[in-house]
C-alpha positions as CSV (number, residue, x, y, z in Angstrom):
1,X,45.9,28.4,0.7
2,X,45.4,27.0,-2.7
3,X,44.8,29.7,-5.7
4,X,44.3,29.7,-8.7
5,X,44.4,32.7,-10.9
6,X,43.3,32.8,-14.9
7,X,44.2,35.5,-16.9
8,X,44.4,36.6,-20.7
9,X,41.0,36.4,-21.7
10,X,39.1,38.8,-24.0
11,X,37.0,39.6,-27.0
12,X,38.7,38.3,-30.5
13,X,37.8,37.9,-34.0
14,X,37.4,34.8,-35.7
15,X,41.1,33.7,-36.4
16,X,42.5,35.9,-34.1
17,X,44.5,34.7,-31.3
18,X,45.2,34.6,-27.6
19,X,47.3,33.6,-24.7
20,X,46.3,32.7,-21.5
21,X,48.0,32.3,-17.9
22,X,47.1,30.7,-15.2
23,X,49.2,31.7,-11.9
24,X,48.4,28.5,-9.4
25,X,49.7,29.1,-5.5
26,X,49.6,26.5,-2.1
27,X,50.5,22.8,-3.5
28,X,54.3,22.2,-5.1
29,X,53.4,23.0,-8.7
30,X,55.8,21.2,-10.3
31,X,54.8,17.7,-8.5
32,X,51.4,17.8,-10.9
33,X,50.2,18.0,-13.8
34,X,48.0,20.8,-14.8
35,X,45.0,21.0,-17.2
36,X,43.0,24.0,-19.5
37,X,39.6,23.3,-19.3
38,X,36.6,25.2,-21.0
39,X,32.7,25.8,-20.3
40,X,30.7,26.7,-22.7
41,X,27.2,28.1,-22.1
42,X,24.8,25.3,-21.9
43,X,27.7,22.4,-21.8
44,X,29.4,20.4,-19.3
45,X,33.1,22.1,-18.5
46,X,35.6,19.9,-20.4
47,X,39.4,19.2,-20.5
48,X,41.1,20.6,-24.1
49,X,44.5,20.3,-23.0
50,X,46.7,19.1,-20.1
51,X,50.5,18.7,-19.9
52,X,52.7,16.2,-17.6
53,X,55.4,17.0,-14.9
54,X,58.1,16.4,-17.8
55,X,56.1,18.5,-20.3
56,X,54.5,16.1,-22.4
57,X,50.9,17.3,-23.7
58,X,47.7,15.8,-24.6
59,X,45.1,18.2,-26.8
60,X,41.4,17.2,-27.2
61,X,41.2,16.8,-30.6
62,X,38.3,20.0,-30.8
63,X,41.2,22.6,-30.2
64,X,44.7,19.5,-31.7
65,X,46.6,21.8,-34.1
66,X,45.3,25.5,-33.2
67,X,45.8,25.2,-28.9
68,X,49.1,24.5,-27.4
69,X,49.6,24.0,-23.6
70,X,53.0,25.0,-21.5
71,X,54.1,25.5,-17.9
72,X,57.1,27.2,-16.1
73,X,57.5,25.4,-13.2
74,X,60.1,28.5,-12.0
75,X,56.7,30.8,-12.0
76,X,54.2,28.4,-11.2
77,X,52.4,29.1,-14.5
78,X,50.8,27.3,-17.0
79,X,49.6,28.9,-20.8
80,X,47.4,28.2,-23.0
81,X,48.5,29.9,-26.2
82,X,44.9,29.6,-29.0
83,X,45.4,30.3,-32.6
84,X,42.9,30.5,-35.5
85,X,40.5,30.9,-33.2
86,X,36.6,30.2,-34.1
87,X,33.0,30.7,-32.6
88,X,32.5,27.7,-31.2
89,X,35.7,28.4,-28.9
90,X,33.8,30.9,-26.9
91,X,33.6,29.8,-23.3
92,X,35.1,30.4,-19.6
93,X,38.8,28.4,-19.5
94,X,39.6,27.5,-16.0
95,X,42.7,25.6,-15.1
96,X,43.8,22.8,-12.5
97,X,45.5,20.2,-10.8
98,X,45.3,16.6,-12.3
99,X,44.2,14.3,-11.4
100,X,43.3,15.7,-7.7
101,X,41.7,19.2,-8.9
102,X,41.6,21.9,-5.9
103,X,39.3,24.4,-5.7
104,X,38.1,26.3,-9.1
105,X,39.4,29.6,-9.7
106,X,37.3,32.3,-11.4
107,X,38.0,31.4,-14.8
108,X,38.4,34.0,-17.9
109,X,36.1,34.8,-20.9
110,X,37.1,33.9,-23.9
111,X,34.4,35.5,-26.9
112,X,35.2,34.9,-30.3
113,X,32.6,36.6,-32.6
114,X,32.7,38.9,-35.3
């Protein structure tokens, strides 16, 4: 049974920061790599970060410099640790499995307003 469980989300002031988790169960987690994606009302859900089996990263350049993506493979997790945080960041953030997603978990709010 595949699951996949986001947490961290909240209401946060413009430069204010957050960390998110994502706790993912039923596939070998450390075989994949595993992406942050975001949906923002009225857009398509998108990829801002993702990180390789041997940790390398990639960061849409939207969120390069202020997002940074990790995993422990020990727990199964990935983070997504966002800094300096602005408006336009406000969304749902979901994770997965790349390249061959599994079912979506429920996602977590992220609100940045003042």
């Amino acid at each position: 049974q595949v699951q996949l469980v986001e947490s961290g989300g909240g209401l946060v002031q413009p430069g204010g920061s957050l960390r998110l988790s994502c706790a993912a169960s039923g596939f070998i987690f450390s075989l994949y790599p595993m992406g942050w994606y975001r949906e923002a009302p009225g857009k398509q859900r998108e990829l801002v970060a993702n990180i390789l089996r041997d940790g390398t990263t990639d960061i849409a350049d939207s969120v390069k410099g202020r997002f940074t993506i990790s995993r422990d493979n020990a727990k199964n997790t990935v983070f997504l640790q966002m800094n300096s945080l602005k408006p336009e960041d406000t969304a749902v953030y979901y994770c997965n499995r790349l390249p061959s997603r599994v079912s979506w978990g429920q996602g977590t709010q992220v609100t940045v307003s003042s």
